[in-house]
C-alpha positions in Angstrom: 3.1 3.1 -14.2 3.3 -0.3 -14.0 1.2 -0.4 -11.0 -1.8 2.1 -11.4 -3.3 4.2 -9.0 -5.6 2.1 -6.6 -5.1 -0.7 -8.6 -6.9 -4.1 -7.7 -3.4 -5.9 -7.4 -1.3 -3.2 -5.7 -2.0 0.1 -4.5 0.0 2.5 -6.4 -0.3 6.0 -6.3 0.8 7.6 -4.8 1.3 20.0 7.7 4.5 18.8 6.7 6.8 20.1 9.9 10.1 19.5 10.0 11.1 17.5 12.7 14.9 16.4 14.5 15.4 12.7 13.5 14.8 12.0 17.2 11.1 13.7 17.7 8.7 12.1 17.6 6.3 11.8 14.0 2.6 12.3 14.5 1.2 9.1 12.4 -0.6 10.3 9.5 -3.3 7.4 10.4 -4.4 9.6 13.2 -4.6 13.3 11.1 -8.4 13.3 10.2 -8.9 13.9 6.3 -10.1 17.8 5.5 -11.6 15.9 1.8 -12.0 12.2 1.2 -10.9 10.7 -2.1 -13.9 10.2 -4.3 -12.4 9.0 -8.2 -9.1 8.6 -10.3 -9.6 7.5 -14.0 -6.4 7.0 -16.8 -6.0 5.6 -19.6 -5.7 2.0 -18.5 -8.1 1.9 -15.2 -10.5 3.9 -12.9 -11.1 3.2 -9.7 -13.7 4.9 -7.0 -15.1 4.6 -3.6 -18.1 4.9 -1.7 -18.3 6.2 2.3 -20.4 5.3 5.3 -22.2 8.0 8.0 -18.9 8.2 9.8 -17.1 9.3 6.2 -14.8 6.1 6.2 -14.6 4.0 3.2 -17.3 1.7 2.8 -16.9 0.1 -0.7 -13.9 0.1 -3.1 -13.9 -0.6 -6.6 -11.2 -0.5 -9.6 -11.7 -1.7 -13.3 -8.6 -2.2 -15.4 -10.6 -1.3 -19.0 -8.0 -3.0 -21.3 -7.4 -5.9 -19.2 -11.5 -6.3 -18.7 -10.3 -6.6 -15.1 -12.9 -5.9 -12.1 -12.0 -5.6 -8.6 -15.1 -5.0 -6.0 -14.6 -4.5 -2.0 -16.7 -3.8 0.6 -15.2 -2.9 4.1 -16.3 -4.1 7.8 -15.7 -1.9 11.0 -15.8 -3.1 14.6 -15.1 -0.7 17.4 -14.1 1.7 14.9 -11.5 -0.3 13.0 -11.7 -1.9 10.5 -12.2 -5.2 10.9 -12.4 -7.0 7.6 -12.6 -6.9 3.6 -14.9 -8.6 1.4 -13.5 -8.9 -1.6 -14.5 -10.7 -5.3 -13.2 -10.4 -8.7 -16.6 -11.4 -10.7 -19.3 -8.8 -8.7 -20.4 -6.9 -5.8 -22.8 -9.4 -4.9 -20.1 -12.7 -4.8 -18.1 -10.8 -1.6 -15.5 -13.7 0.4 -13.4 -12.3 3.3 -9.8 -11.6 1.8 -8.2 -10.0 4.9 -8.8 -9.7 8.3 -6.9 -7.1 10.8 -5.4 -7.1 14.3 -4.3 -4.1 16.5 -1.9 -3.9 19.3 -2.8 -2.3 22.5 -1.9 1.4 21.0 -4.9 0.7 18.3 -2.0 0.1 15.4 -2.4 -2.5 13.1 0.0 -5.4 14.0 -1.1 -8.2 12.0 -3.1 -8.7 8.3 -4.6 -11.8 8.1 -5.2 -13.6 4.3 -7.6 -16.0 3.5 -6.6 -18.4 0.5 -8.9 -19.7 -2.3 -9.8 -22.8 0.1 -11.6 -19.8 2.5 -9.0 -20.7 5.5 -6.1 -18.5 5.9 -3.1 -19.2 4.9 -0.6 -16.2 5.0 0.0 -13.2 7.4 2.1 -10.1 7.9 3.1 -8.9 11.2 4.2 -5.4 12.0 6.8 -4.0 14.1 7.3 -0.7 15.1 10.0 2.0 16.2 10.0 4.3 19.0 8.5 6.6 16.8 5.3 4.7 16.4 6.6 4.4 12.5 7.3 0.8 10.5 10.7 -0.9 11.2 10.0 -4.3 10.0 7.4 -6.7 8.9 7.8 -10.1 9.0 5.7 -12.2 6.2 4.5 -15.9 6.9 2.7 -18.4 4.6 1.6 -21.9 4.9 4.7 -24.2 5.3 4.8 -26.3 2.1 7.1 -28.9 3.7 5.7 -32.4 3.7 5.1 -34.4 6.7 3.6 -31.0 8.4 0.7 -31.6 10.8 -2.0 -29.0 11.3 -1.5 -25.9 9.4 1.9 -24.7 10.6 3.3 -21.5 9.3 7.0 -20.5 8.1 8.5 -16.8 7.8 9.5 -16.1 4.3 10.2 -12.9 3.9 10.7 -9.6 6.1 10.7 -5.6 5.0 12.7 -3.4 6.4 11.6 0.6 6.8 13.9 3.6 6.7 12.2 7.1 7.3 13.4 10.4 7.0 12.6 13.4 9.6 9.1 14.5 7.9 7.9 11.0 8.1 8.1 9.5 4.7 9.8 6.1 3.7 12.7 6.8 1.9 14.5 3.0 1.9 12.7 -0.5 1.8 14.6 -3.7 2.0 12.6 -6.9 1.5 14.8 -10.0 2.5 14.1 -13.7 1.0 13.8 -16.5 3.6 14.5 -19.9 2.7 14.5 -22.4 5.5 15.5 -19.8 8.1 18.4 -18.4 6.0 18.3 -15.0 4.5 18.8 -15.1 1.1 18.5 -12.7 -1.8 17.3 -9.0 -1.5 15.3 -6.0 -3.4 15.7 -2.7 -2.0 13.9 0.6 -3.5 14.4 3.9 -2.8 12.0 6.9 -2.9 12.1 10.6 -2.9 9.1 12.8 -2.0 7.3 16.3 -2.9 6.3 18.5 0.1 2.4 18.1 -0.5 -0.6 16.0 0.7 -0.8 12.5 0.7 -4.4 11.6 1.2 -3.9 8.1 1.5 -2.1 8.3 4.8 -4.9 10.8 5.9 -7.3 8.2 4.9 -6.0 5.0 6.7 -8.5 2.7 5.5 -7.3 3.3 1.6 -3.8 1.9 3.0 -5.2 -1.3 4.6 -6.4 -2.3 1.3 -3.1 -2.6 0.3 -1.8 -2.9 3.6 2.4 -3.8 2.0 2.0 -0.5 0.1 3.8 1.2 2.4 5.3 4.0 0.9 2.2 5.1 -0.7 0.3 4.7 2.2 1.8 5.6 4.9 4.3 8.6 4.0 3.4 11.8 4.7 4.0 13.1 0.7 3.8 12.0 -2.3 6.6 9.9 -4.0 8.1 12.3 -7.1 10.7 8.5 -7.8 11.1 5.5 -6.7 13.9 3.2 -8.1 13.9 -1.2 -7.2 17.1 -2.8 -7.4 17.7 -6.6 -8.0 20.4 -7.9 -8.9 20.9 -6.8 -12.7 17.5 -5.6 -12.9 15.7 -2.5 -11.4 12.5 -0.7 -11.9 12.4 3.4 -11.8 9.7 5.6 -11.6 8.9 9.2 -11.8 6.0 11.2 -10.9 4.3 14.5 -11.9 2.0 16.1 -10.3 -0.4 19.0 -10.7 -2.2 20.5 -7.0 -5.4 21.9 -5.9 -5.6 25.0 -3.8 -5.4 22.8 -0.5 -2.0 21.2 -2.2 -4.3 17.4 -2.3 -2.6 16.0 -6.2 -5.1 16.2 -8.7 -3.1 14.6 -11.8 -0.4 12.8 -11.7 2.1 11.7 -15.1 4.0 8.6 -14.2 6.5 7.3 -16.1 7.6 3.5 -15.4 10.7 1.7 -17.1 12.0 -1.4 -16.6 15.9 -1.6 -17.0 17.9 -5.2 -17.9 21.8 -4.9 -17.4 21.9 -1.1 -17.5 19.5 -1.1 -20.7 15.6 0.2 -20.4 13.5 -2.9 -22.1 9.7 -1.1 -21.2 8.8 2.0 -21.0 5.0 3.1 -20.2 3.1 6.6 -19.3 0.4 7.0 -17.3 -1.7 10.0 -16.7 -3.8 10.2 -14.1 -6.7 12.4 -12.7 -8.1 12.4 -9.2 -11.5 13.4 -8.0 -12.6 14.4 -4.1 -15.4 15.6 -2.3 -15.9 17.6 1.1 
């Protein structure tokens, strides 16, 4: 898989009722965890975590072996939410805040915050949601590049839209270019589902690492495919799983091709194995 499974770029791994389209979805953010993530190790990276008193995540790590690539968080709570991550790239002792968090009146998350190399912020996503309490849209802002600018003025440049089925998981995604206020070009993926546990939407603060991985963090199961189209290129995955007794994925086979003008250029397989403790 081209992204692995926690990875330090992008997160990538990954009580089902059926519901009308029109009831409403518990959130899987609010569904506490029966067993917390603990490991997953493949053959290109491993990743683990460590947890507070209150069994939330209190340091996350991920090292990408053959890329000698080290990624070391540590995670702050304030009135139970968290609040803020320390990231570095070089050791757990050279932490800088990456990302700061904001929640709307419900306690959601409605804005991520990102702090640039210059230790001021300068991008943000903010979150909409439907009457379900579910993702319809973020909207993605950056520091305007345009010169003249006074201050540090932002400009919306992209938006993702969110299309969920009736058990909760996102089964369309729609991210829209915006250039100068004008929509321009598109990518849109598509996902399908098995009818097990996804423990990173049981586990919220594993999704606000990577809070744009929404799909992986936020549906209820785990993805089985997920296909990315743009213009005469897409991406496809697939995903095989094997489940413990509580139906939690312990390994996972991904396969991850990249297709030019109807023709797969890359091809790569990943097998993963996950770890969790009580």
């Amino acid at each position: 898989m081209k992204k692995s499974l926690f990875s330090a770029v992008a997160l990538t791994v990954l009580f089902v009722a059926c519901k009308d389209d029109n009831d409403t979805i518990t959130p899987q953010m609010q569904i506490k965890a029966t067993k917390l993530f603990l490991n997953s190790v493949s053959e290109y990276d491993s990743t683990g975590v460590t947890y507070n008193a209150a069994n939330n995540v209190a340091t996350f790590s991920s090292f990408a072996q053959k890329e000698s690539y080290a990624f070391y968080s540590e995670l702050v709570y304030g009135n139970g939410k968290l609040a803020k991550l320390l990231v570095s790239e070089d050791a757990p002792t050279a932490l800088e805040d990456k990302q700061d968090y904001e929640y709307n009146a419900a306690g959601d998350l409605s804005k991520v915050m990102i702090y640039g190399a210059d230790k001021l912020i300068d991008a943000y996503d903010s979150i909409v949601y439907d009457n379900n309490g579910r993702y319809a849209a973020m909207y993605s802002f950056g520091v305007s590049q345009e010169p003249g600018t006074e201050g540090r003025p932002f400009e919306n440049y992209g938006k993702t839209l969110y299309d969920w089925d009736s058990k909760g998981n996102l089964i369309k995604e729609i991210y829209i270019s915006i250039i100068d206020g004008q929509e321009t070009d598109s990518i849109t993926t598509v996902y399908t589902y098995d009818d097990k546990v996804n423990f990173i939407a049981i586990q919220p603060e594993l999704y606000l690492i990577h809070p744009r991985e929404v799909a992986i963090g936020l549906s209820v199961n785990n993805i089985l495919t997920l296909r990315t189209e743009y213009s005469n290129y897409s991406e496809a995955e697939t995903n095989v799983y094997t489940y413990d007794g509580d139906g939690y994925p312990v390994t996972r086979e991904n396969t991850s091709q990249s297709i030019q003008d109807g023709e797969v250029v890359y091809t790569r397989v990943e097998n993963t194995s996950i770890r969790y403790v009580k």
